[in-house]
N, C-alpha and C positions, 0 to 999 in steps of 0.2 A: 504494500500500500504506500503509506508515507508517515516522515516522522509524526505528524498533526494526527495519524491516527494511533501511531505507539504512544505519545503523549494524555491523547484522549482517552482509550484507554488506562492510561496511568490514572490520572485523574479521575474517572468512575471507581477503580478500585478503591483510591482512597477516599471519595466521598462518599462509598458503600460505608468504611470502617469506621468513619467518621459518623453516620448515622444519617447524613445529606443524601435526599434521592433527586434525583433530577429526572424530567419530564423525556421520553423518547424524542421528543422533538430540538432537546438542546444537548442529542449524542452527537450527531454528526449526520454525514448523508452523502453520497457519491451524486457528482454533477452529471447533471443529464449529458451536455454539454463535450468536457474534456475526459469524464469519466476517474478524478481523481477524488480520494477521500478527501473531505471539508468536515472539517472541526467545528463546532456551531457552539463550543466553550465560551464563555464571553472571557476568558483568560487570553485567548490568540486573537478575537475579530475584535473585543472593547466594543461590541453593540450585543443589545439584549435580545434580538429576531434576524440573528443570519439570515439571509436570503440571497445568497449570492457567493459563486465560488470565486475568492482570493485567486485565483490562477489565471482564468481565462475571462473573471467576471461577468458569465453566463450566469441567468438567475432561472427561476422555473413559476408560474404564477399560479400562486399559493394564494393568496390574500385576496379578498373580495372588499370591503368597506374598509380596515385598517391595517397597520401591522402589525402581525402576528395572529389576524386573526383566522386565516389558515381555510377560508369557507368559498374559495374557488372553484369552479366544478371544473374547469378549463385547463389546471396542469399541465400545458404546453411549456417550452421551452421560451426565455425572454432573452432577447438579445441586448446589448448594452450597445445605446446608440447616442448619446452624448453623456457631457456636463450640464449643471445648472447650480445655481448656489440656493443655498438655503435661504428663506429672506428672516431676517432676525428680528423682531418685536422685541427685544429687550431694553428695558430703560436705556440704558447705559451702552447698548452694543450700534454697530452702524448699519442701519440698513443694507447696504449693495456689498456686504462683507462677510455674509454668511458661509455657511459651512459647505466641503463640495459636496453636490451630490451625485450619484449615478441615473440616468434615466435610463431605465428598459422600456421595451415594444414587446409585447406578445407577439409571435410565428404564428398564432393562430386567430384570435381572435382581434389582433391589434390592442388591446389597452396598453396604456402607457402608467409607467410610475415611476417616483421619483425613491432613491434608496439612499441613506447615509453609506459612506467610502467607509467600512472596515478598516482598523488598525493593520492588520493584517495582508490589504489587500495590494497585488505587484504594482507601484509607483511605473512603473514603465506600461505596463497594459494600461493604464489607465489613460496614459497621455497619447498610447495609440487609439484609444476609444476618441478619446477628444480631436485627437489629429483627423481621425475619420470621420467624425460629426463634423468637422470643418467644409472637408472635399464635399460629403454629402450634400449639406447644405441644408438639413431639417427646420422643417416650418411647425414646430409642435401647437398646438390651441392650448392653454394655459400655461404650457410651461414655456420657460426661456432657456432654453440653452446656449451657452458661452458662445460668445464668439469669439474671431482671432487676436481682437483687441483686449482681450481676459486671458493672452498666454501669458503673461509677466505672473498673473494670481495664480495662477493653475499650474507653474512650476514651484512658485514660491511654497504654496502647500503642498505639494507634492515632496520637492528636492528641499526646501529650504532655502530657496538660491531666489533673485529677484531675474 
């Protein structure tokens, strides 16, 4: 498999002995997608409803009205087809400086959704998603996706680098 899954399993045993049981849905899961094992720990991704593999950042569509709430009937494969930022309501935060996020497309039935970027997930796929949402040229209805003018942001959080 992969280390995320020798790990994951680590971690179930010890939160068996520990007396923590955790829900089947925060074991893990094989991607539709690239077909590797995904850790759905919040230890590796630092979010509470993975939904998307760290690797190739293929998601599968789960969620009907929110996340995590799993009541899709459609479980099609979702492709990762841009950026967009989160927009932030917070007293003190800045509006156009939100957090990135991942948009998916359903293969099958087209919805689209926006997903928080795992801690975990490869800094370089991502900037290929984004480099290809450029070429593409997507015209999403609510959402916004970055344009070329947001590469300064979208490496900056990514690499750390302006």
């Amino acid at each position: 498999m992969n280390a995320y899954y020798d790990l994951d399993q680590t971690l179930m045993t010890w939160e068996s002995q520990q007396g923590h049981h955790r829900q089947t849905t925060e074991q893990g899961f094989l991607c539709k997608h690239c077909h590797n094992y995904v850790s759905a720990h919040m230890l590796f991704s630092g979010v509470q409803n993975r939904n998307h593999c760290p690797y190739c950042l293929w998601s599968r569509h789960m969620d009907l009205y929110e996340a995590g709430d799993r009541l899709a009937a459609c479980k099609a494969k979702m492709q990762p087809v841009g950026l967009a930022l989160k927009q932030s309501h917070k007293k003190y935060g800045m509006g156009s400086l939100g957090e990135l996020m991942l948009i998916h497309a359903c293969t099958e039935c087209g919805k689209l959704s926006v997903n928080r970027i795992a801690a975990d997930d490869d800094a370089a796929t991502v900037m290929e998603v984004y480099e290809a949402s450029l070429a593409a040229g997507w015209r999403l209805e609510d959402i916004h996706p970055l344009t070329a003018a947001e590469r300064p942001l979208v490496r900056s959080r990514l690499y750390g680098m302006a």
